[in-house]
DOKOLLO-945053 format. One record per residue (C-alpha): residue in one letter; chain; x, y, z. Coordinates in steps of 0.02 Angstrom, whole numbers, padded with zeros to 5 digits. Example, Ala and Ser with C-alpha at 12.3 -4.5 7.8 and 13.67 -1.06 7.14 Angstrom:
REM residues 2
@rest = a&kette = A&u = 00615&v = -00225&w = 00390;
@rest = s&kette = A&u = 00684&v = -00053&w = 00357;
This chain:
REM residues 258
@rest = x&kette = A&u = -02434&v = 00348&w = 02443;
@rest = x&kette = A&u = -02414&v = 00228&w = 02293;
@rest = x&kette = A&u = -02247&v = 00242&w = 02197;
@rest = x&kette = A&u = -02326&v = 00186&w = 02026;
@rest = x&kette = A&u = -02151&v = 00192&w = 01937;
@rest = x&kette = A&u = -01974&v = 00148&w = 01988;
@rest = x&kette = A&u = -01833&v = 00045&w = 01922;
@rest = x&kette = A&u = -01782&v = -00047&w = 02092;
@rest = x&kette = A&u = -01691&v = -00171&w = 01978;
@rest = x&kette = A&u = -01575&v = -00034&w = 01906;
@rest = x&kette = A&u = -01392&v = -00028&w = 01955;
@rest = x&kette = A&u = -01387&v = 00138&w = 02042;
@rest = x&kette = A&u = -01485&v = 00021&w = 02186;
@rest = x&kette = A&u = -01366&v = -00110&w = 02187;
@rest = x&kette = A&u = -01275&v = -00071&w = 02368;
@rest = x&kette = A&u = -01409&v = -00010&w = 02453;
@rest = x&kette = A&u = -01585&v = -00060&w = 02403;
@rest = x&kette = A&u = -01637&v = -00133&w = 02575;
@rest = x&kette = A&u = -01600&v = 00065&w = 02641;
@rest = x&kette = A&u = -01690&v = 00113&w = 02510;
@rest = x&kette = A&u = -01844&v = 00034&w = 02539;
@rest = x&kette = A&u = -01840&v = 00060&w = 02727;
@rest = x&kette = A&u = -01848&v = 00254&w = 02672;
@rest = x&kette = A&u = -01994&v = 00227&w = 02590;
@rest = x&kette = A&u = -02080&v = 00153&w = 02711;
@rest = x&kette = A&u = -02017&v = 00283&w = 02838;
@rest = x&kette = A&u = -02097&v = 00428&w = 02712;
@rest = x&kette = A&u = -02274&v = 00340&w = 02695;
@rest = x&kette = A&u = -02241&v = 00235&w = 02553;
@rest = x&kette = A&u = -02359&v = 00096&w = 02543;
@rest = x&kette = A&u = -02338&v = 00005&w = 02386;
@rest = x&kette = A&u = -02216&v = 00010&w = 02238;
@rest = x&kette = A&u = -02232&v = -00054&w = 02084;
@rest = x&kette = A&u = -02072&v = -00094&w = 02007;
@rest = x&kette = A&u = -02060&v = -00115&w = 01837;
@rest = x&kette = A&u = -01912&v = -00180&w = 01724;
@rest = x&kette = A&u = -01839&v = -00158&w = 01548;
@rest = x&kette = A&u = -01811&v = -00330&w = 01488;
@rest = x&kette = A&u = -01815&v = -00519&w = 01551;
@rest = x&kette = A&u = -01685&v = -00504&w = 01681;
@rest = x&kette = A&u = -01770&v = -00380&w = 01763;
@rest = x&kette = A&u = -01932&v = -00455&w = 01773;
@rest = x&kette = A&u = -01853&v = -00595&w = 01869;
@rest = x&kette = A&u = -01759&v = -00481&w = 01970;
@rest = x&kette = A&u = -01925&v = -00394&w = 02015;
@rest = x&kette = A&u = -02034&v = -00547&w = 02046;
@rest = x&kette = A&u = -01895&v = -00610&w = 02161;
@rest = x&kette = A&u = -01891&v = -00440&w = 02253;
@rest = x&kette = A&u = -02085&v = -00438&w = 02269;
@rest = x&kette = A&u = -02102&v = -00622&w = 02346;
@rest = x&kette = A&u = -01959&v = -00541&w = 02460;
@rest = x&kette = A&u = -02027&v = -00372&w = 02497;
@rest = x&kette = A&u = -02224&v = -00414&w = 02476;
@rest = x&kette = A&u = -02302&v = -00306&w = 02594;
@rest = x&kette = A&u = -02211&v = -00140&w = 02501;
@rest = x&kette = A&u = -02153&v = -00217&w = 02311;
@rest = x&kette = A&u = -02279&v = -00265&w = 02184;
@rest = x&kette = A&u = -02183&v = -00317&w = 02017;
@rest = x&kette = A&u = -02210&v = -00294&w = 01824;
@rest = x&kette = A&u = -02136&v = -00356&w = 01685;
@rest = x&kette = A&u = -02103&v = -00270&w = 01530;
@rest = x&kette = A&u = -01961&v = -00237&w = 01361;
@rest = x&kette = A&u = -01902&v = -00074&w = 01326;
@rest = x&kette = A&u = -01981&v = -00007&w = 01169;
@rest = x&kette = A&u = -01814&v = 00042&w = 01105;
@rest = x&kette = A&u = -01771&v = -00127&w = 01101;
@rest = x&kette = A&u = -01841&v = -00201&w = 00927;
@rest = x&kette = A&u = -01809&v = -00386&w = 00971;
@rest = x&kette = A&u = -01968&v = -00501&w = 00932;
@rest = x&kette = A&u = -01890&v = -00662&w = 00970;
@rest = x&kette = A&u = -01854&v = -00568&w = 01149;
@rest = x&kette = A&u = -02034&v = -00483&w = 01150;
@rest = x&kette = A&u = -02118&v = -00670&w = 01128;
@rest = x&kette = A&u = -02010&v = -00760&w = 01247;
@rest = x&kette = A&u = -02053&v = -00612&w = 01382;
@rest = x&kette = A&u = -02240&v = -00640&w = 01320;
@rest = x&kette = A&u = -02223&v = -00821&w = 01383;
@rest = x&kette = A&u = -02164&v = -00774&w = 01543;
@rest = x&kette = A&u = -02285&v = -00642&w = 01582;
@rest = x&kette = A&u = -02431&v = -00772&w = 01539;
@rest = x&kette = A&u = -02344&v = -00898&w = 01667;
@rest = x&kette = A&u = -02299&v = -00781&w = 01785;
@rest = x&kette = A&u = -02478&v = -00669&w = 01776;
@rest = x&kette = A&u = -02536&v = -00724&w = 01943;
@rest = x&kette = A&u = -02391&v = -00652&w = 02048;
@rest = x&kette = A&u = -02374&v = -00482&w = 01928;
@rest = x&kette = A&u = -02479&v = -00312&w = 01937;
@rest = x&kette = A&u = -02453&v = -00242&w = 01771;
@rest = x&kette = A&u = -02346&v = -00257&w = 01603;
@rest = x&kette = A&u = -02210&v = -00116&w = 01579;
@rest = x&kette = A&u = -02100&v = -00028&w = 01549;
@rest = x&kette = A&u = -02198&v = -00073&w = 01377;
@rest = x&kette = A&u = -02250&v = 00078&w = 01232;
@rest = x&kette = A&u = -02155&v = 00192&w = 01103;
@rest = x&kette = A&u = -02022&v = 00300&w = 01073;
@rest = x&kette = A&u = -01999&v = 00427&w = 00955;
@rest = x&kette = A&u = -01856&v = 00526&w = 01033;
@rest = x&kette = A&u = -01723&v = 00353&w = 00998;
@rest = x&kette = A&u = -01808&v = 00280&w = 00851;
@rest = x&kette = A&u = -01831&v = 00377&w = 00717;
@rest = x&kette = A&u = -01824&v = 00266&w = 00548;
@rest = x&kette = A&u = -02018&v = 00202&w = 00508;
@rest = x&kette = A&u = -01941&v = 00041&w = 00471;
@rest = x&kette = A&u = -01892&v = 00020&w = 00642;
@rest = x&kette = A&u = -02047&v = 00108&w = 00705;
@rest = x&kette = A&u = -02145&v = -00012&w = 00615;
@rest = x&kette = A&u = -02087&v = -00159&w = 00710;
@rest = x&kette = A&u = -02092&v = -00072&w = 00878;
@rest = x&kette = A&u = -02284&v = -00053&w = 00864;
@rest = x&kette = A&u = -02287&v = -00221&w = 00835;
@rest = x&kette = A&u = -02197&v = -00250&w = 00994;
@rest = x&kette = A&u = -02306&v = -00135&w = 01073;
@rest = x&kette = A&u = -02460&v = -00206&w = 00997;
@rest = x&kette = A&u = -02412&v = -00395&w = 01063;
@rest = x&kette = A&u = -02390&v = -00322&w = 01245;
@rest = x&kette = A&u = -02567&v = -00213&w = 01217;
@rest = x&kette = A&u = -02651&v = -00376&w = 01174;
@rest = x&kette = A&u = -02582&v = -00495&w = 01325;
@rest = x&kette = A&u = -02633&v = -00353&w = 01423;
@rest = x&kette = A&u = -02813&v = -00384&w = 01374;
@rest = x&kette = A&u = -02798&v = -00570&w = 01369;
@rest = x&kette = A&u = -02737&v = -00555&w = 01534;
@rest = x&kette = A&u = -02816&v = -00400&w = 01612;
@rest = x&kette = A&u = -02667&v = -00324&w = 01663;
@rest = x&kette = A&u = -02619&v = -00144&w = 01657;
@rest = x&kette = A&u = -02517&v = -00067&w = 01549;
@rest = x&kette = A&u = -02369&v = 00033&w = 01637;
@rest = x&kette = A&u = -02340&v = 00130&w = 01484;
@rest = x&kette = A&u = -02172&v = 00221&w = 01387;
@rest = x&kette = A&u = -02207&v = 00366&w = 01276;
@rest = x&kette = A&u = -02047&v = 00485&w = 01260;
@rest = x&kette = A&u = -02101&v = 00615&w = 01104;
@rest = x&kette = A&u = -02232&v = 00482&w = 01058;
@rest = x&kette = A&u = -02377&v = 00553&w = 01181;
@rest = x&kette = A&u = -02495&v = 00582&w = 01036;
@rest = x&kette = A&u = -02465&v = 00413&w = 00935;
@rest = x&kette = A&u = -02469&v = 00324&w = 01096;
@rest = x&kette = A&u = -02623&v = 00378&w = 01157;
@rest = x&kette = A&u = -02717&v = 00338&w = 00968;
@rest = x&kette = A&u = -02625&v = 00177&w = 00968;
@rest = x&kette = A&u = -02710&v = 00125&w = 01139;
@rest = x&kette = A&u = -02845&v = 00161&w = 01092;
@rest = x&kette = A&u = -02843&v = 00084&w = 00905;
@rest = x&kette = A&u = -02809&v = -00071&w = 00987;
@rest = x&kette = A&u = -02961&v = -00057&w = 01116;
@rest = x&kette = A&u = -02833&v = -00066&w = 01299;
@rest = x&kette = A&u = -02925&v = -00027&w = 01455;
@rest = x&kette = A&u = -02811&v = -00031&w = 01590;
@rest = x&kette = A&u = -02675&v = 00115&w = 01563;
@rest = x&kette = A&u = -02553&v = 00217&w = 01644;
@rest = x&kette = A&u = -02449&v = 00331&w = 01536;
@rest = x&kette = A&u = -02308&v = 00346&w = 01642;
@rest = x&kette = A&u = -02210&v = 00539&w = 01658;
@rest = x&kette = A&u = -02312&v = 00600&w = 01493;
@rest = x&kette = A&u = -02214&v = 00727&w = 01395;
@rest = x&kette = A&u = -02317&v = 00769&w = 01264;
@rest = x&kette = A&u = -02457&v = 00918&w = 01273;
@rest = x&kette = A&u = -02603&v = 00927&w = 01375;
@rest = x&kette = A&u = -02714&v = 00935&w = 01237;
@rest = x&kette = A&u = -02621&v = 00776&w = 01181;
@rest = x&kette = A&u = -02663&v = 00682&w = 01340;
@rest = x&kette = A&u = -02850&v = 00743&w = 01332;
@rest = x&kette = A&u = -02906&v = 00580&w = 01193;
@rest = x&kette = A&u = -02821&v = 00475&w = 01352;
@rest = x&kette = A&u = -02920&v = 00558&w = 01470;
@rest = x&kette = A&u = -03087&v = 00516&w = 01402;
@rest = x&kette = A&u = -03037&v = 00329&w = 01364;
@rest = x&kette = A&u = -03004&v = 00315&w = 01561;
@rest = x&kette = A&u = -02802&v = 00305&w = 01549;
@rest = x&kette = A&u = -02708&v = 00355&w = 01711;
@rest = x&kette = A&u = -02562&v = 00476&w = 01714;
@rest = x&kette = A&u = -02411&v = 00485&w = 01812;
@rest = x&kette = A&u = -02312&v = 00621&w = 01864;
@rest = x&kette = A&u = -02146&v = 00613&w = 01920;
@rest = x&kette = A&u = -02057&v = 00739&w = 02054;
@rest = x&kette = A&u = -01965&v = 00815&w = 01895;
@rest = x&kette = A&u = -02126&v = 00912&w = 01886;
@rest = x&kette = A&u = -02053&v = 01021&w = 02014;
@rest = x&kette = A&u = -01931&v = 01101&w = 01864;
@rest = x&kette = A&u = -02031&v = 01044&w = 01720;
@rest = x&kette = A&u = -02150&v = 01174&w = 01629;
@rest = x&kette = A&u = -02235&v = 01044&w = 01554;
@rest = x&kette = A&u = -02276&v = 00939&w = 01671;
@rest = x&kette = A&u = -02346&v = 01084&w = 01758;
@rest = x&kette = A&u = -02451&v = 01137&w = 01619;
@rest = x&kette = A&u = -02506&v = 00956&w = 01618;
@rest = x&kette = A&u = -02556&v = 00930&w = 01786;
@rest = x&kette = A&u = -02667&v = 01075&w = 01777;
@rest = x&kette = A&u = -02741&v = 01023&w = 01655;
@rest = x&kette = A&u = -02780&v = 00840&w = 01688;
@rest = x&kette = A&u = -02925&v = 00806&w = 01822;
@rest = x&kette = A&u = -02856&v = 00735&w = 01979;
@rest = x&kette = A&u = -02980&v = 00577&w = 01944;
@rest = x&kette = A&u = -02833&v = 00534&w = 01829;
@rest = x&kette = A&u = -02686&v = 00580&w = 01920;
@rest = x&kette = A&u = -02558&v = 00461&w = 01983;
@rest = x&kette = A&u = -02397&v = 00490&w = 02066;
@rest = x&kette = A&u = -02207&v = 00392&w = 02025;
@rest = x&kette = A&u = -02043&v = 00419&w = 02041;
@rest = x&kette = A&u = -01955&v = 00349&w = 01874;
@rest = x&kette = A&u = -01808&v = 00296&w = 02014;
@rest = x&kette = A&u = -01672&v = 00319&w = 01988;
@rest = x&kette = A&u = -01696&v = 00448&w = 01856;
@rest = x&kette = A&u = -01825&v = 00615&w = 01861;
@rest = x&kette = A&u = -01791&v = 00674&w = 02042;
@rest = x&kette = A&u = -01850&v = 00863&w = 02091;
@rest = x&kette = A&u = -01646&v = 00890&w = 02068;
@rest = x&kette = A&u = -01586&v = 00862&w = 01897;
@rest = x&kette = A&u = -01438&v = 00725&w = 01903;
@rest = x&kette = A&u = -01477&v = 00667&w = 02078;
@rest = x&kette = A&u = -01517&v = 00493&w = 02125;
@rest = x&kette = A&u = -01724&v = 00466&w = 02150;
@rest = x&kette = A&u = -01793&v = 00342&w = 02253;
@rest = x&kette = A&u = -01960&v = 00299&w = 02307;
@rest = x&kette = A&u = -01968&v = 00390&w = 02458;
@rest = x&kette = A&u = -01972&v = 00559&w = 02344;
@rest = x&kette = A&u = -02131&v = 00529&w = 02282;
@rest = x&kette = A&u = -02187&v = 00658&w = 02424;
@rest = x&kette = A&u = -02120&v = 00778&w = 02323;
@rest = x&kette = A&u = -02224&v = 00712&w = 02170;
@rest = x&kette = A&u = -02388&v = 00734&w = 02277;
@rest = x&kette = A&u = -02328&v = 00904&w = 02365;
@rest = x&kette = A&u = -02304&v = 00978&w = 02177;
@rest = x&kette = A&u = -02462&v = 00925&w = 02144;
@rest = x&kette = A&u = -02553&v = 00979&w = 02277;
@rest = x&kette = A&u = -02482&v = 01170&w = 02259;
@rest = x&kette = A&u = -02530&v = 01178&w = 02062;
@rest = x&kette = A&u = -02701&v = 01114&w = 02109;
@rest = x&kette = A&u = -02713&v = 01232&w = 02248;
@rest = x&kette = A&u = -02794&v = 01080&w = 02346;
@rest = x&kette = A&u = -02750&v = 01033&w = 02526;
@rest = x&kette = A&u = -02623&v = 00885&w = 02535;
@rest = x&kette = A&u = -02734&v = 00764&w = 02614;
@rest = x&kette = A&u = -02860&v = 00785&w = 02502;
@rest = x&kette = A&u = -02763&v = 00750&w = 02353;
@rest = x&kette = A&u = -02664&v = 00619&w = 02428;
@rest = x&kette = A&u = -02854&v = 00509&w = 02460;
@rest = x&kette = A&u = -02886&v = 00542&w = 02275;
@rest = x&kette = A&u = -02718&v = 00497&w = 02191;
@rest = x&kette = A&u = -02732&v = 00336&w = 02314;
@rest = x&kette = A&u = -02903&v = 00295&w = 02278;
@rest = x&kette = A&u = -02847&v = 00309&w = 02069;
@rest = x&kette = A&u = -02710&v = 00191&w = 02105;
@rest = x&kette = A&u = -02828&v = 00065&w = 02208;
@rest = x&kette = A&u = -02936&v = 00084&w = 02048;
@rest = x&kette = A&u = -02798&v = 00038&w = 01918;
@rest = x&kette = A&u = -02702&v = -00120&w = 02013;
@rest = x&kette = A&u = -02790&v = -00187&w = 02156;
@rest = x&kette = A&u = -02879&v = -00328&w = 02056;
@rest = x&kette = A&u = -02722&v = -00339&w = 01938;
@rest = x&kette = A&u = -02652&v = -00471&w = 02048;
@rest = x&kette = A&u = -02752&v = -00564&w = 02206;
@rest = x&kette = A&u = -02544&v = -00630&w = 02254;
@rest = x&kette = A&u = -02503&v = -00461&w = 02292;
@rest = x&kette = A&u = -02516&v = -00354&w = 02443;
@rest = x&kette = A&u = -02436&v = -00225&w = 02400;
@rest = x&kette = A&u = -02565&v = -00106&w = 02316;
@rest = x&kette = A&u = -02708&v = -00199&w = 02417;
């Protein structure tokens, strides 16, 4: 199992990551790909992955609610140094649920756009944000010609995702799909050659308001399984093989999704 998603820089890990990520390893858990929010945590994770190598992989990205270019560019320049020891850029997209004026909209597809184009320049994936933006996300990928994609815990329709599907994009689907309609109707409707499987840690466990945590993503796959009516094991080869697909050649420093 590859946990595709999870915030292992986030506070709520703070006393007790190493137990953490010995339960993850004791579930199955064979690679991680922590992403981050903003500068500090794409230090934190490239620290933790040179650390933790054989299970972390790290990626760097800025929130999309925060409409900072100065702090977009200067996390551009690190990325671009850094690209050899990261797997993907993200937490990087949009977010309509937060930001709601155009003006501001405006500038965060220009964020967006700037992170879109390293990730070209770079061949990197995009680990991609799209609260109440599914649609516009999806046409903005593919305005702007990205390859590599994984719209992370999608929450538009399934018809919305279906334009993603035939460009190639990956999505991921977080154990909240246990209690979440819509993820269910989405999972049905996706093919599994798309499918991949997170956690969001700490947020969007199986249990609204309880800590997540890598381990969980069993419960991502289980869910799955059960609303594909497919054996475990079966599904569990395919959602591995997608994520082999997506970052194995992101970065030859990493073991982690290798």
């Amino acid at each position: 199992m590859f946990d595709t998603h999870a915030h292992l820089c986030d506070p709520a890990f703070a006393e007790d990551l190493s137990a953490v990520l010995e339960r993850a390893r004791a579930a199955g858990v064979k690679g991680i790909v922590a992403v981050g929010e903003t500068l500090e945590d794409a230090r934190f994770n490239l620290a933790l992955a040179d650390r933790e190598g054989e299970l972390v992989a790290a990626a760097a990205g800025l929130f999309p609610t925060i409409l900072d270019r100065s702090r977009a560019e200067e996390l551009v320049r690190w990325i671009r140094a850094h690209r050899e020891r990261l797997v993907a850029i993200g937490e990087v997209g949009l977010d309509h649920w937060k930001i709601r004026g155009e003006s501001d909209r405006k500038i965060q597809r220009s964020i967006f756009g700037r992170f879109v184009d390293l990730s070209l320049e770079l061949d990197l994936p995009l680990n991609v944000h799209s609260r109440s933006a599914g649609r516009a996300t999806i046409e903005f990928l593919i305005e702007r010609g990205a390859r590599r994609v994984q719209l992370h815990a999608f929450d538009g329709r399934a018809a919305s995702a279906q334009p993603g599907v035939d460009a190639g994009y990956f999505f991921s689907i977080p154990p909240s799909v246990v209690r979440s309609p819509q993820k269910q109707k989405l999972v049905r409707r996706l093919p599994i050659s798309c499918l991949l499987v997170e956690t969001d840690s700490p947020v969007l466990a199986a249990v609204a308001g309880e800590r997540n945590e890598p381990s969980h993503v069993a419960r991502s796959l289980a869910a799955i399984a059960e609303l594909k009516q497919l054996p475990i094991d079966e599904l569990a080869r395919a959602v591995e093989s997608n994520s082999r697909r997506l970052y194995t050649a992101a970065s030859p420093s990493s073991s982690a999704l290798s």
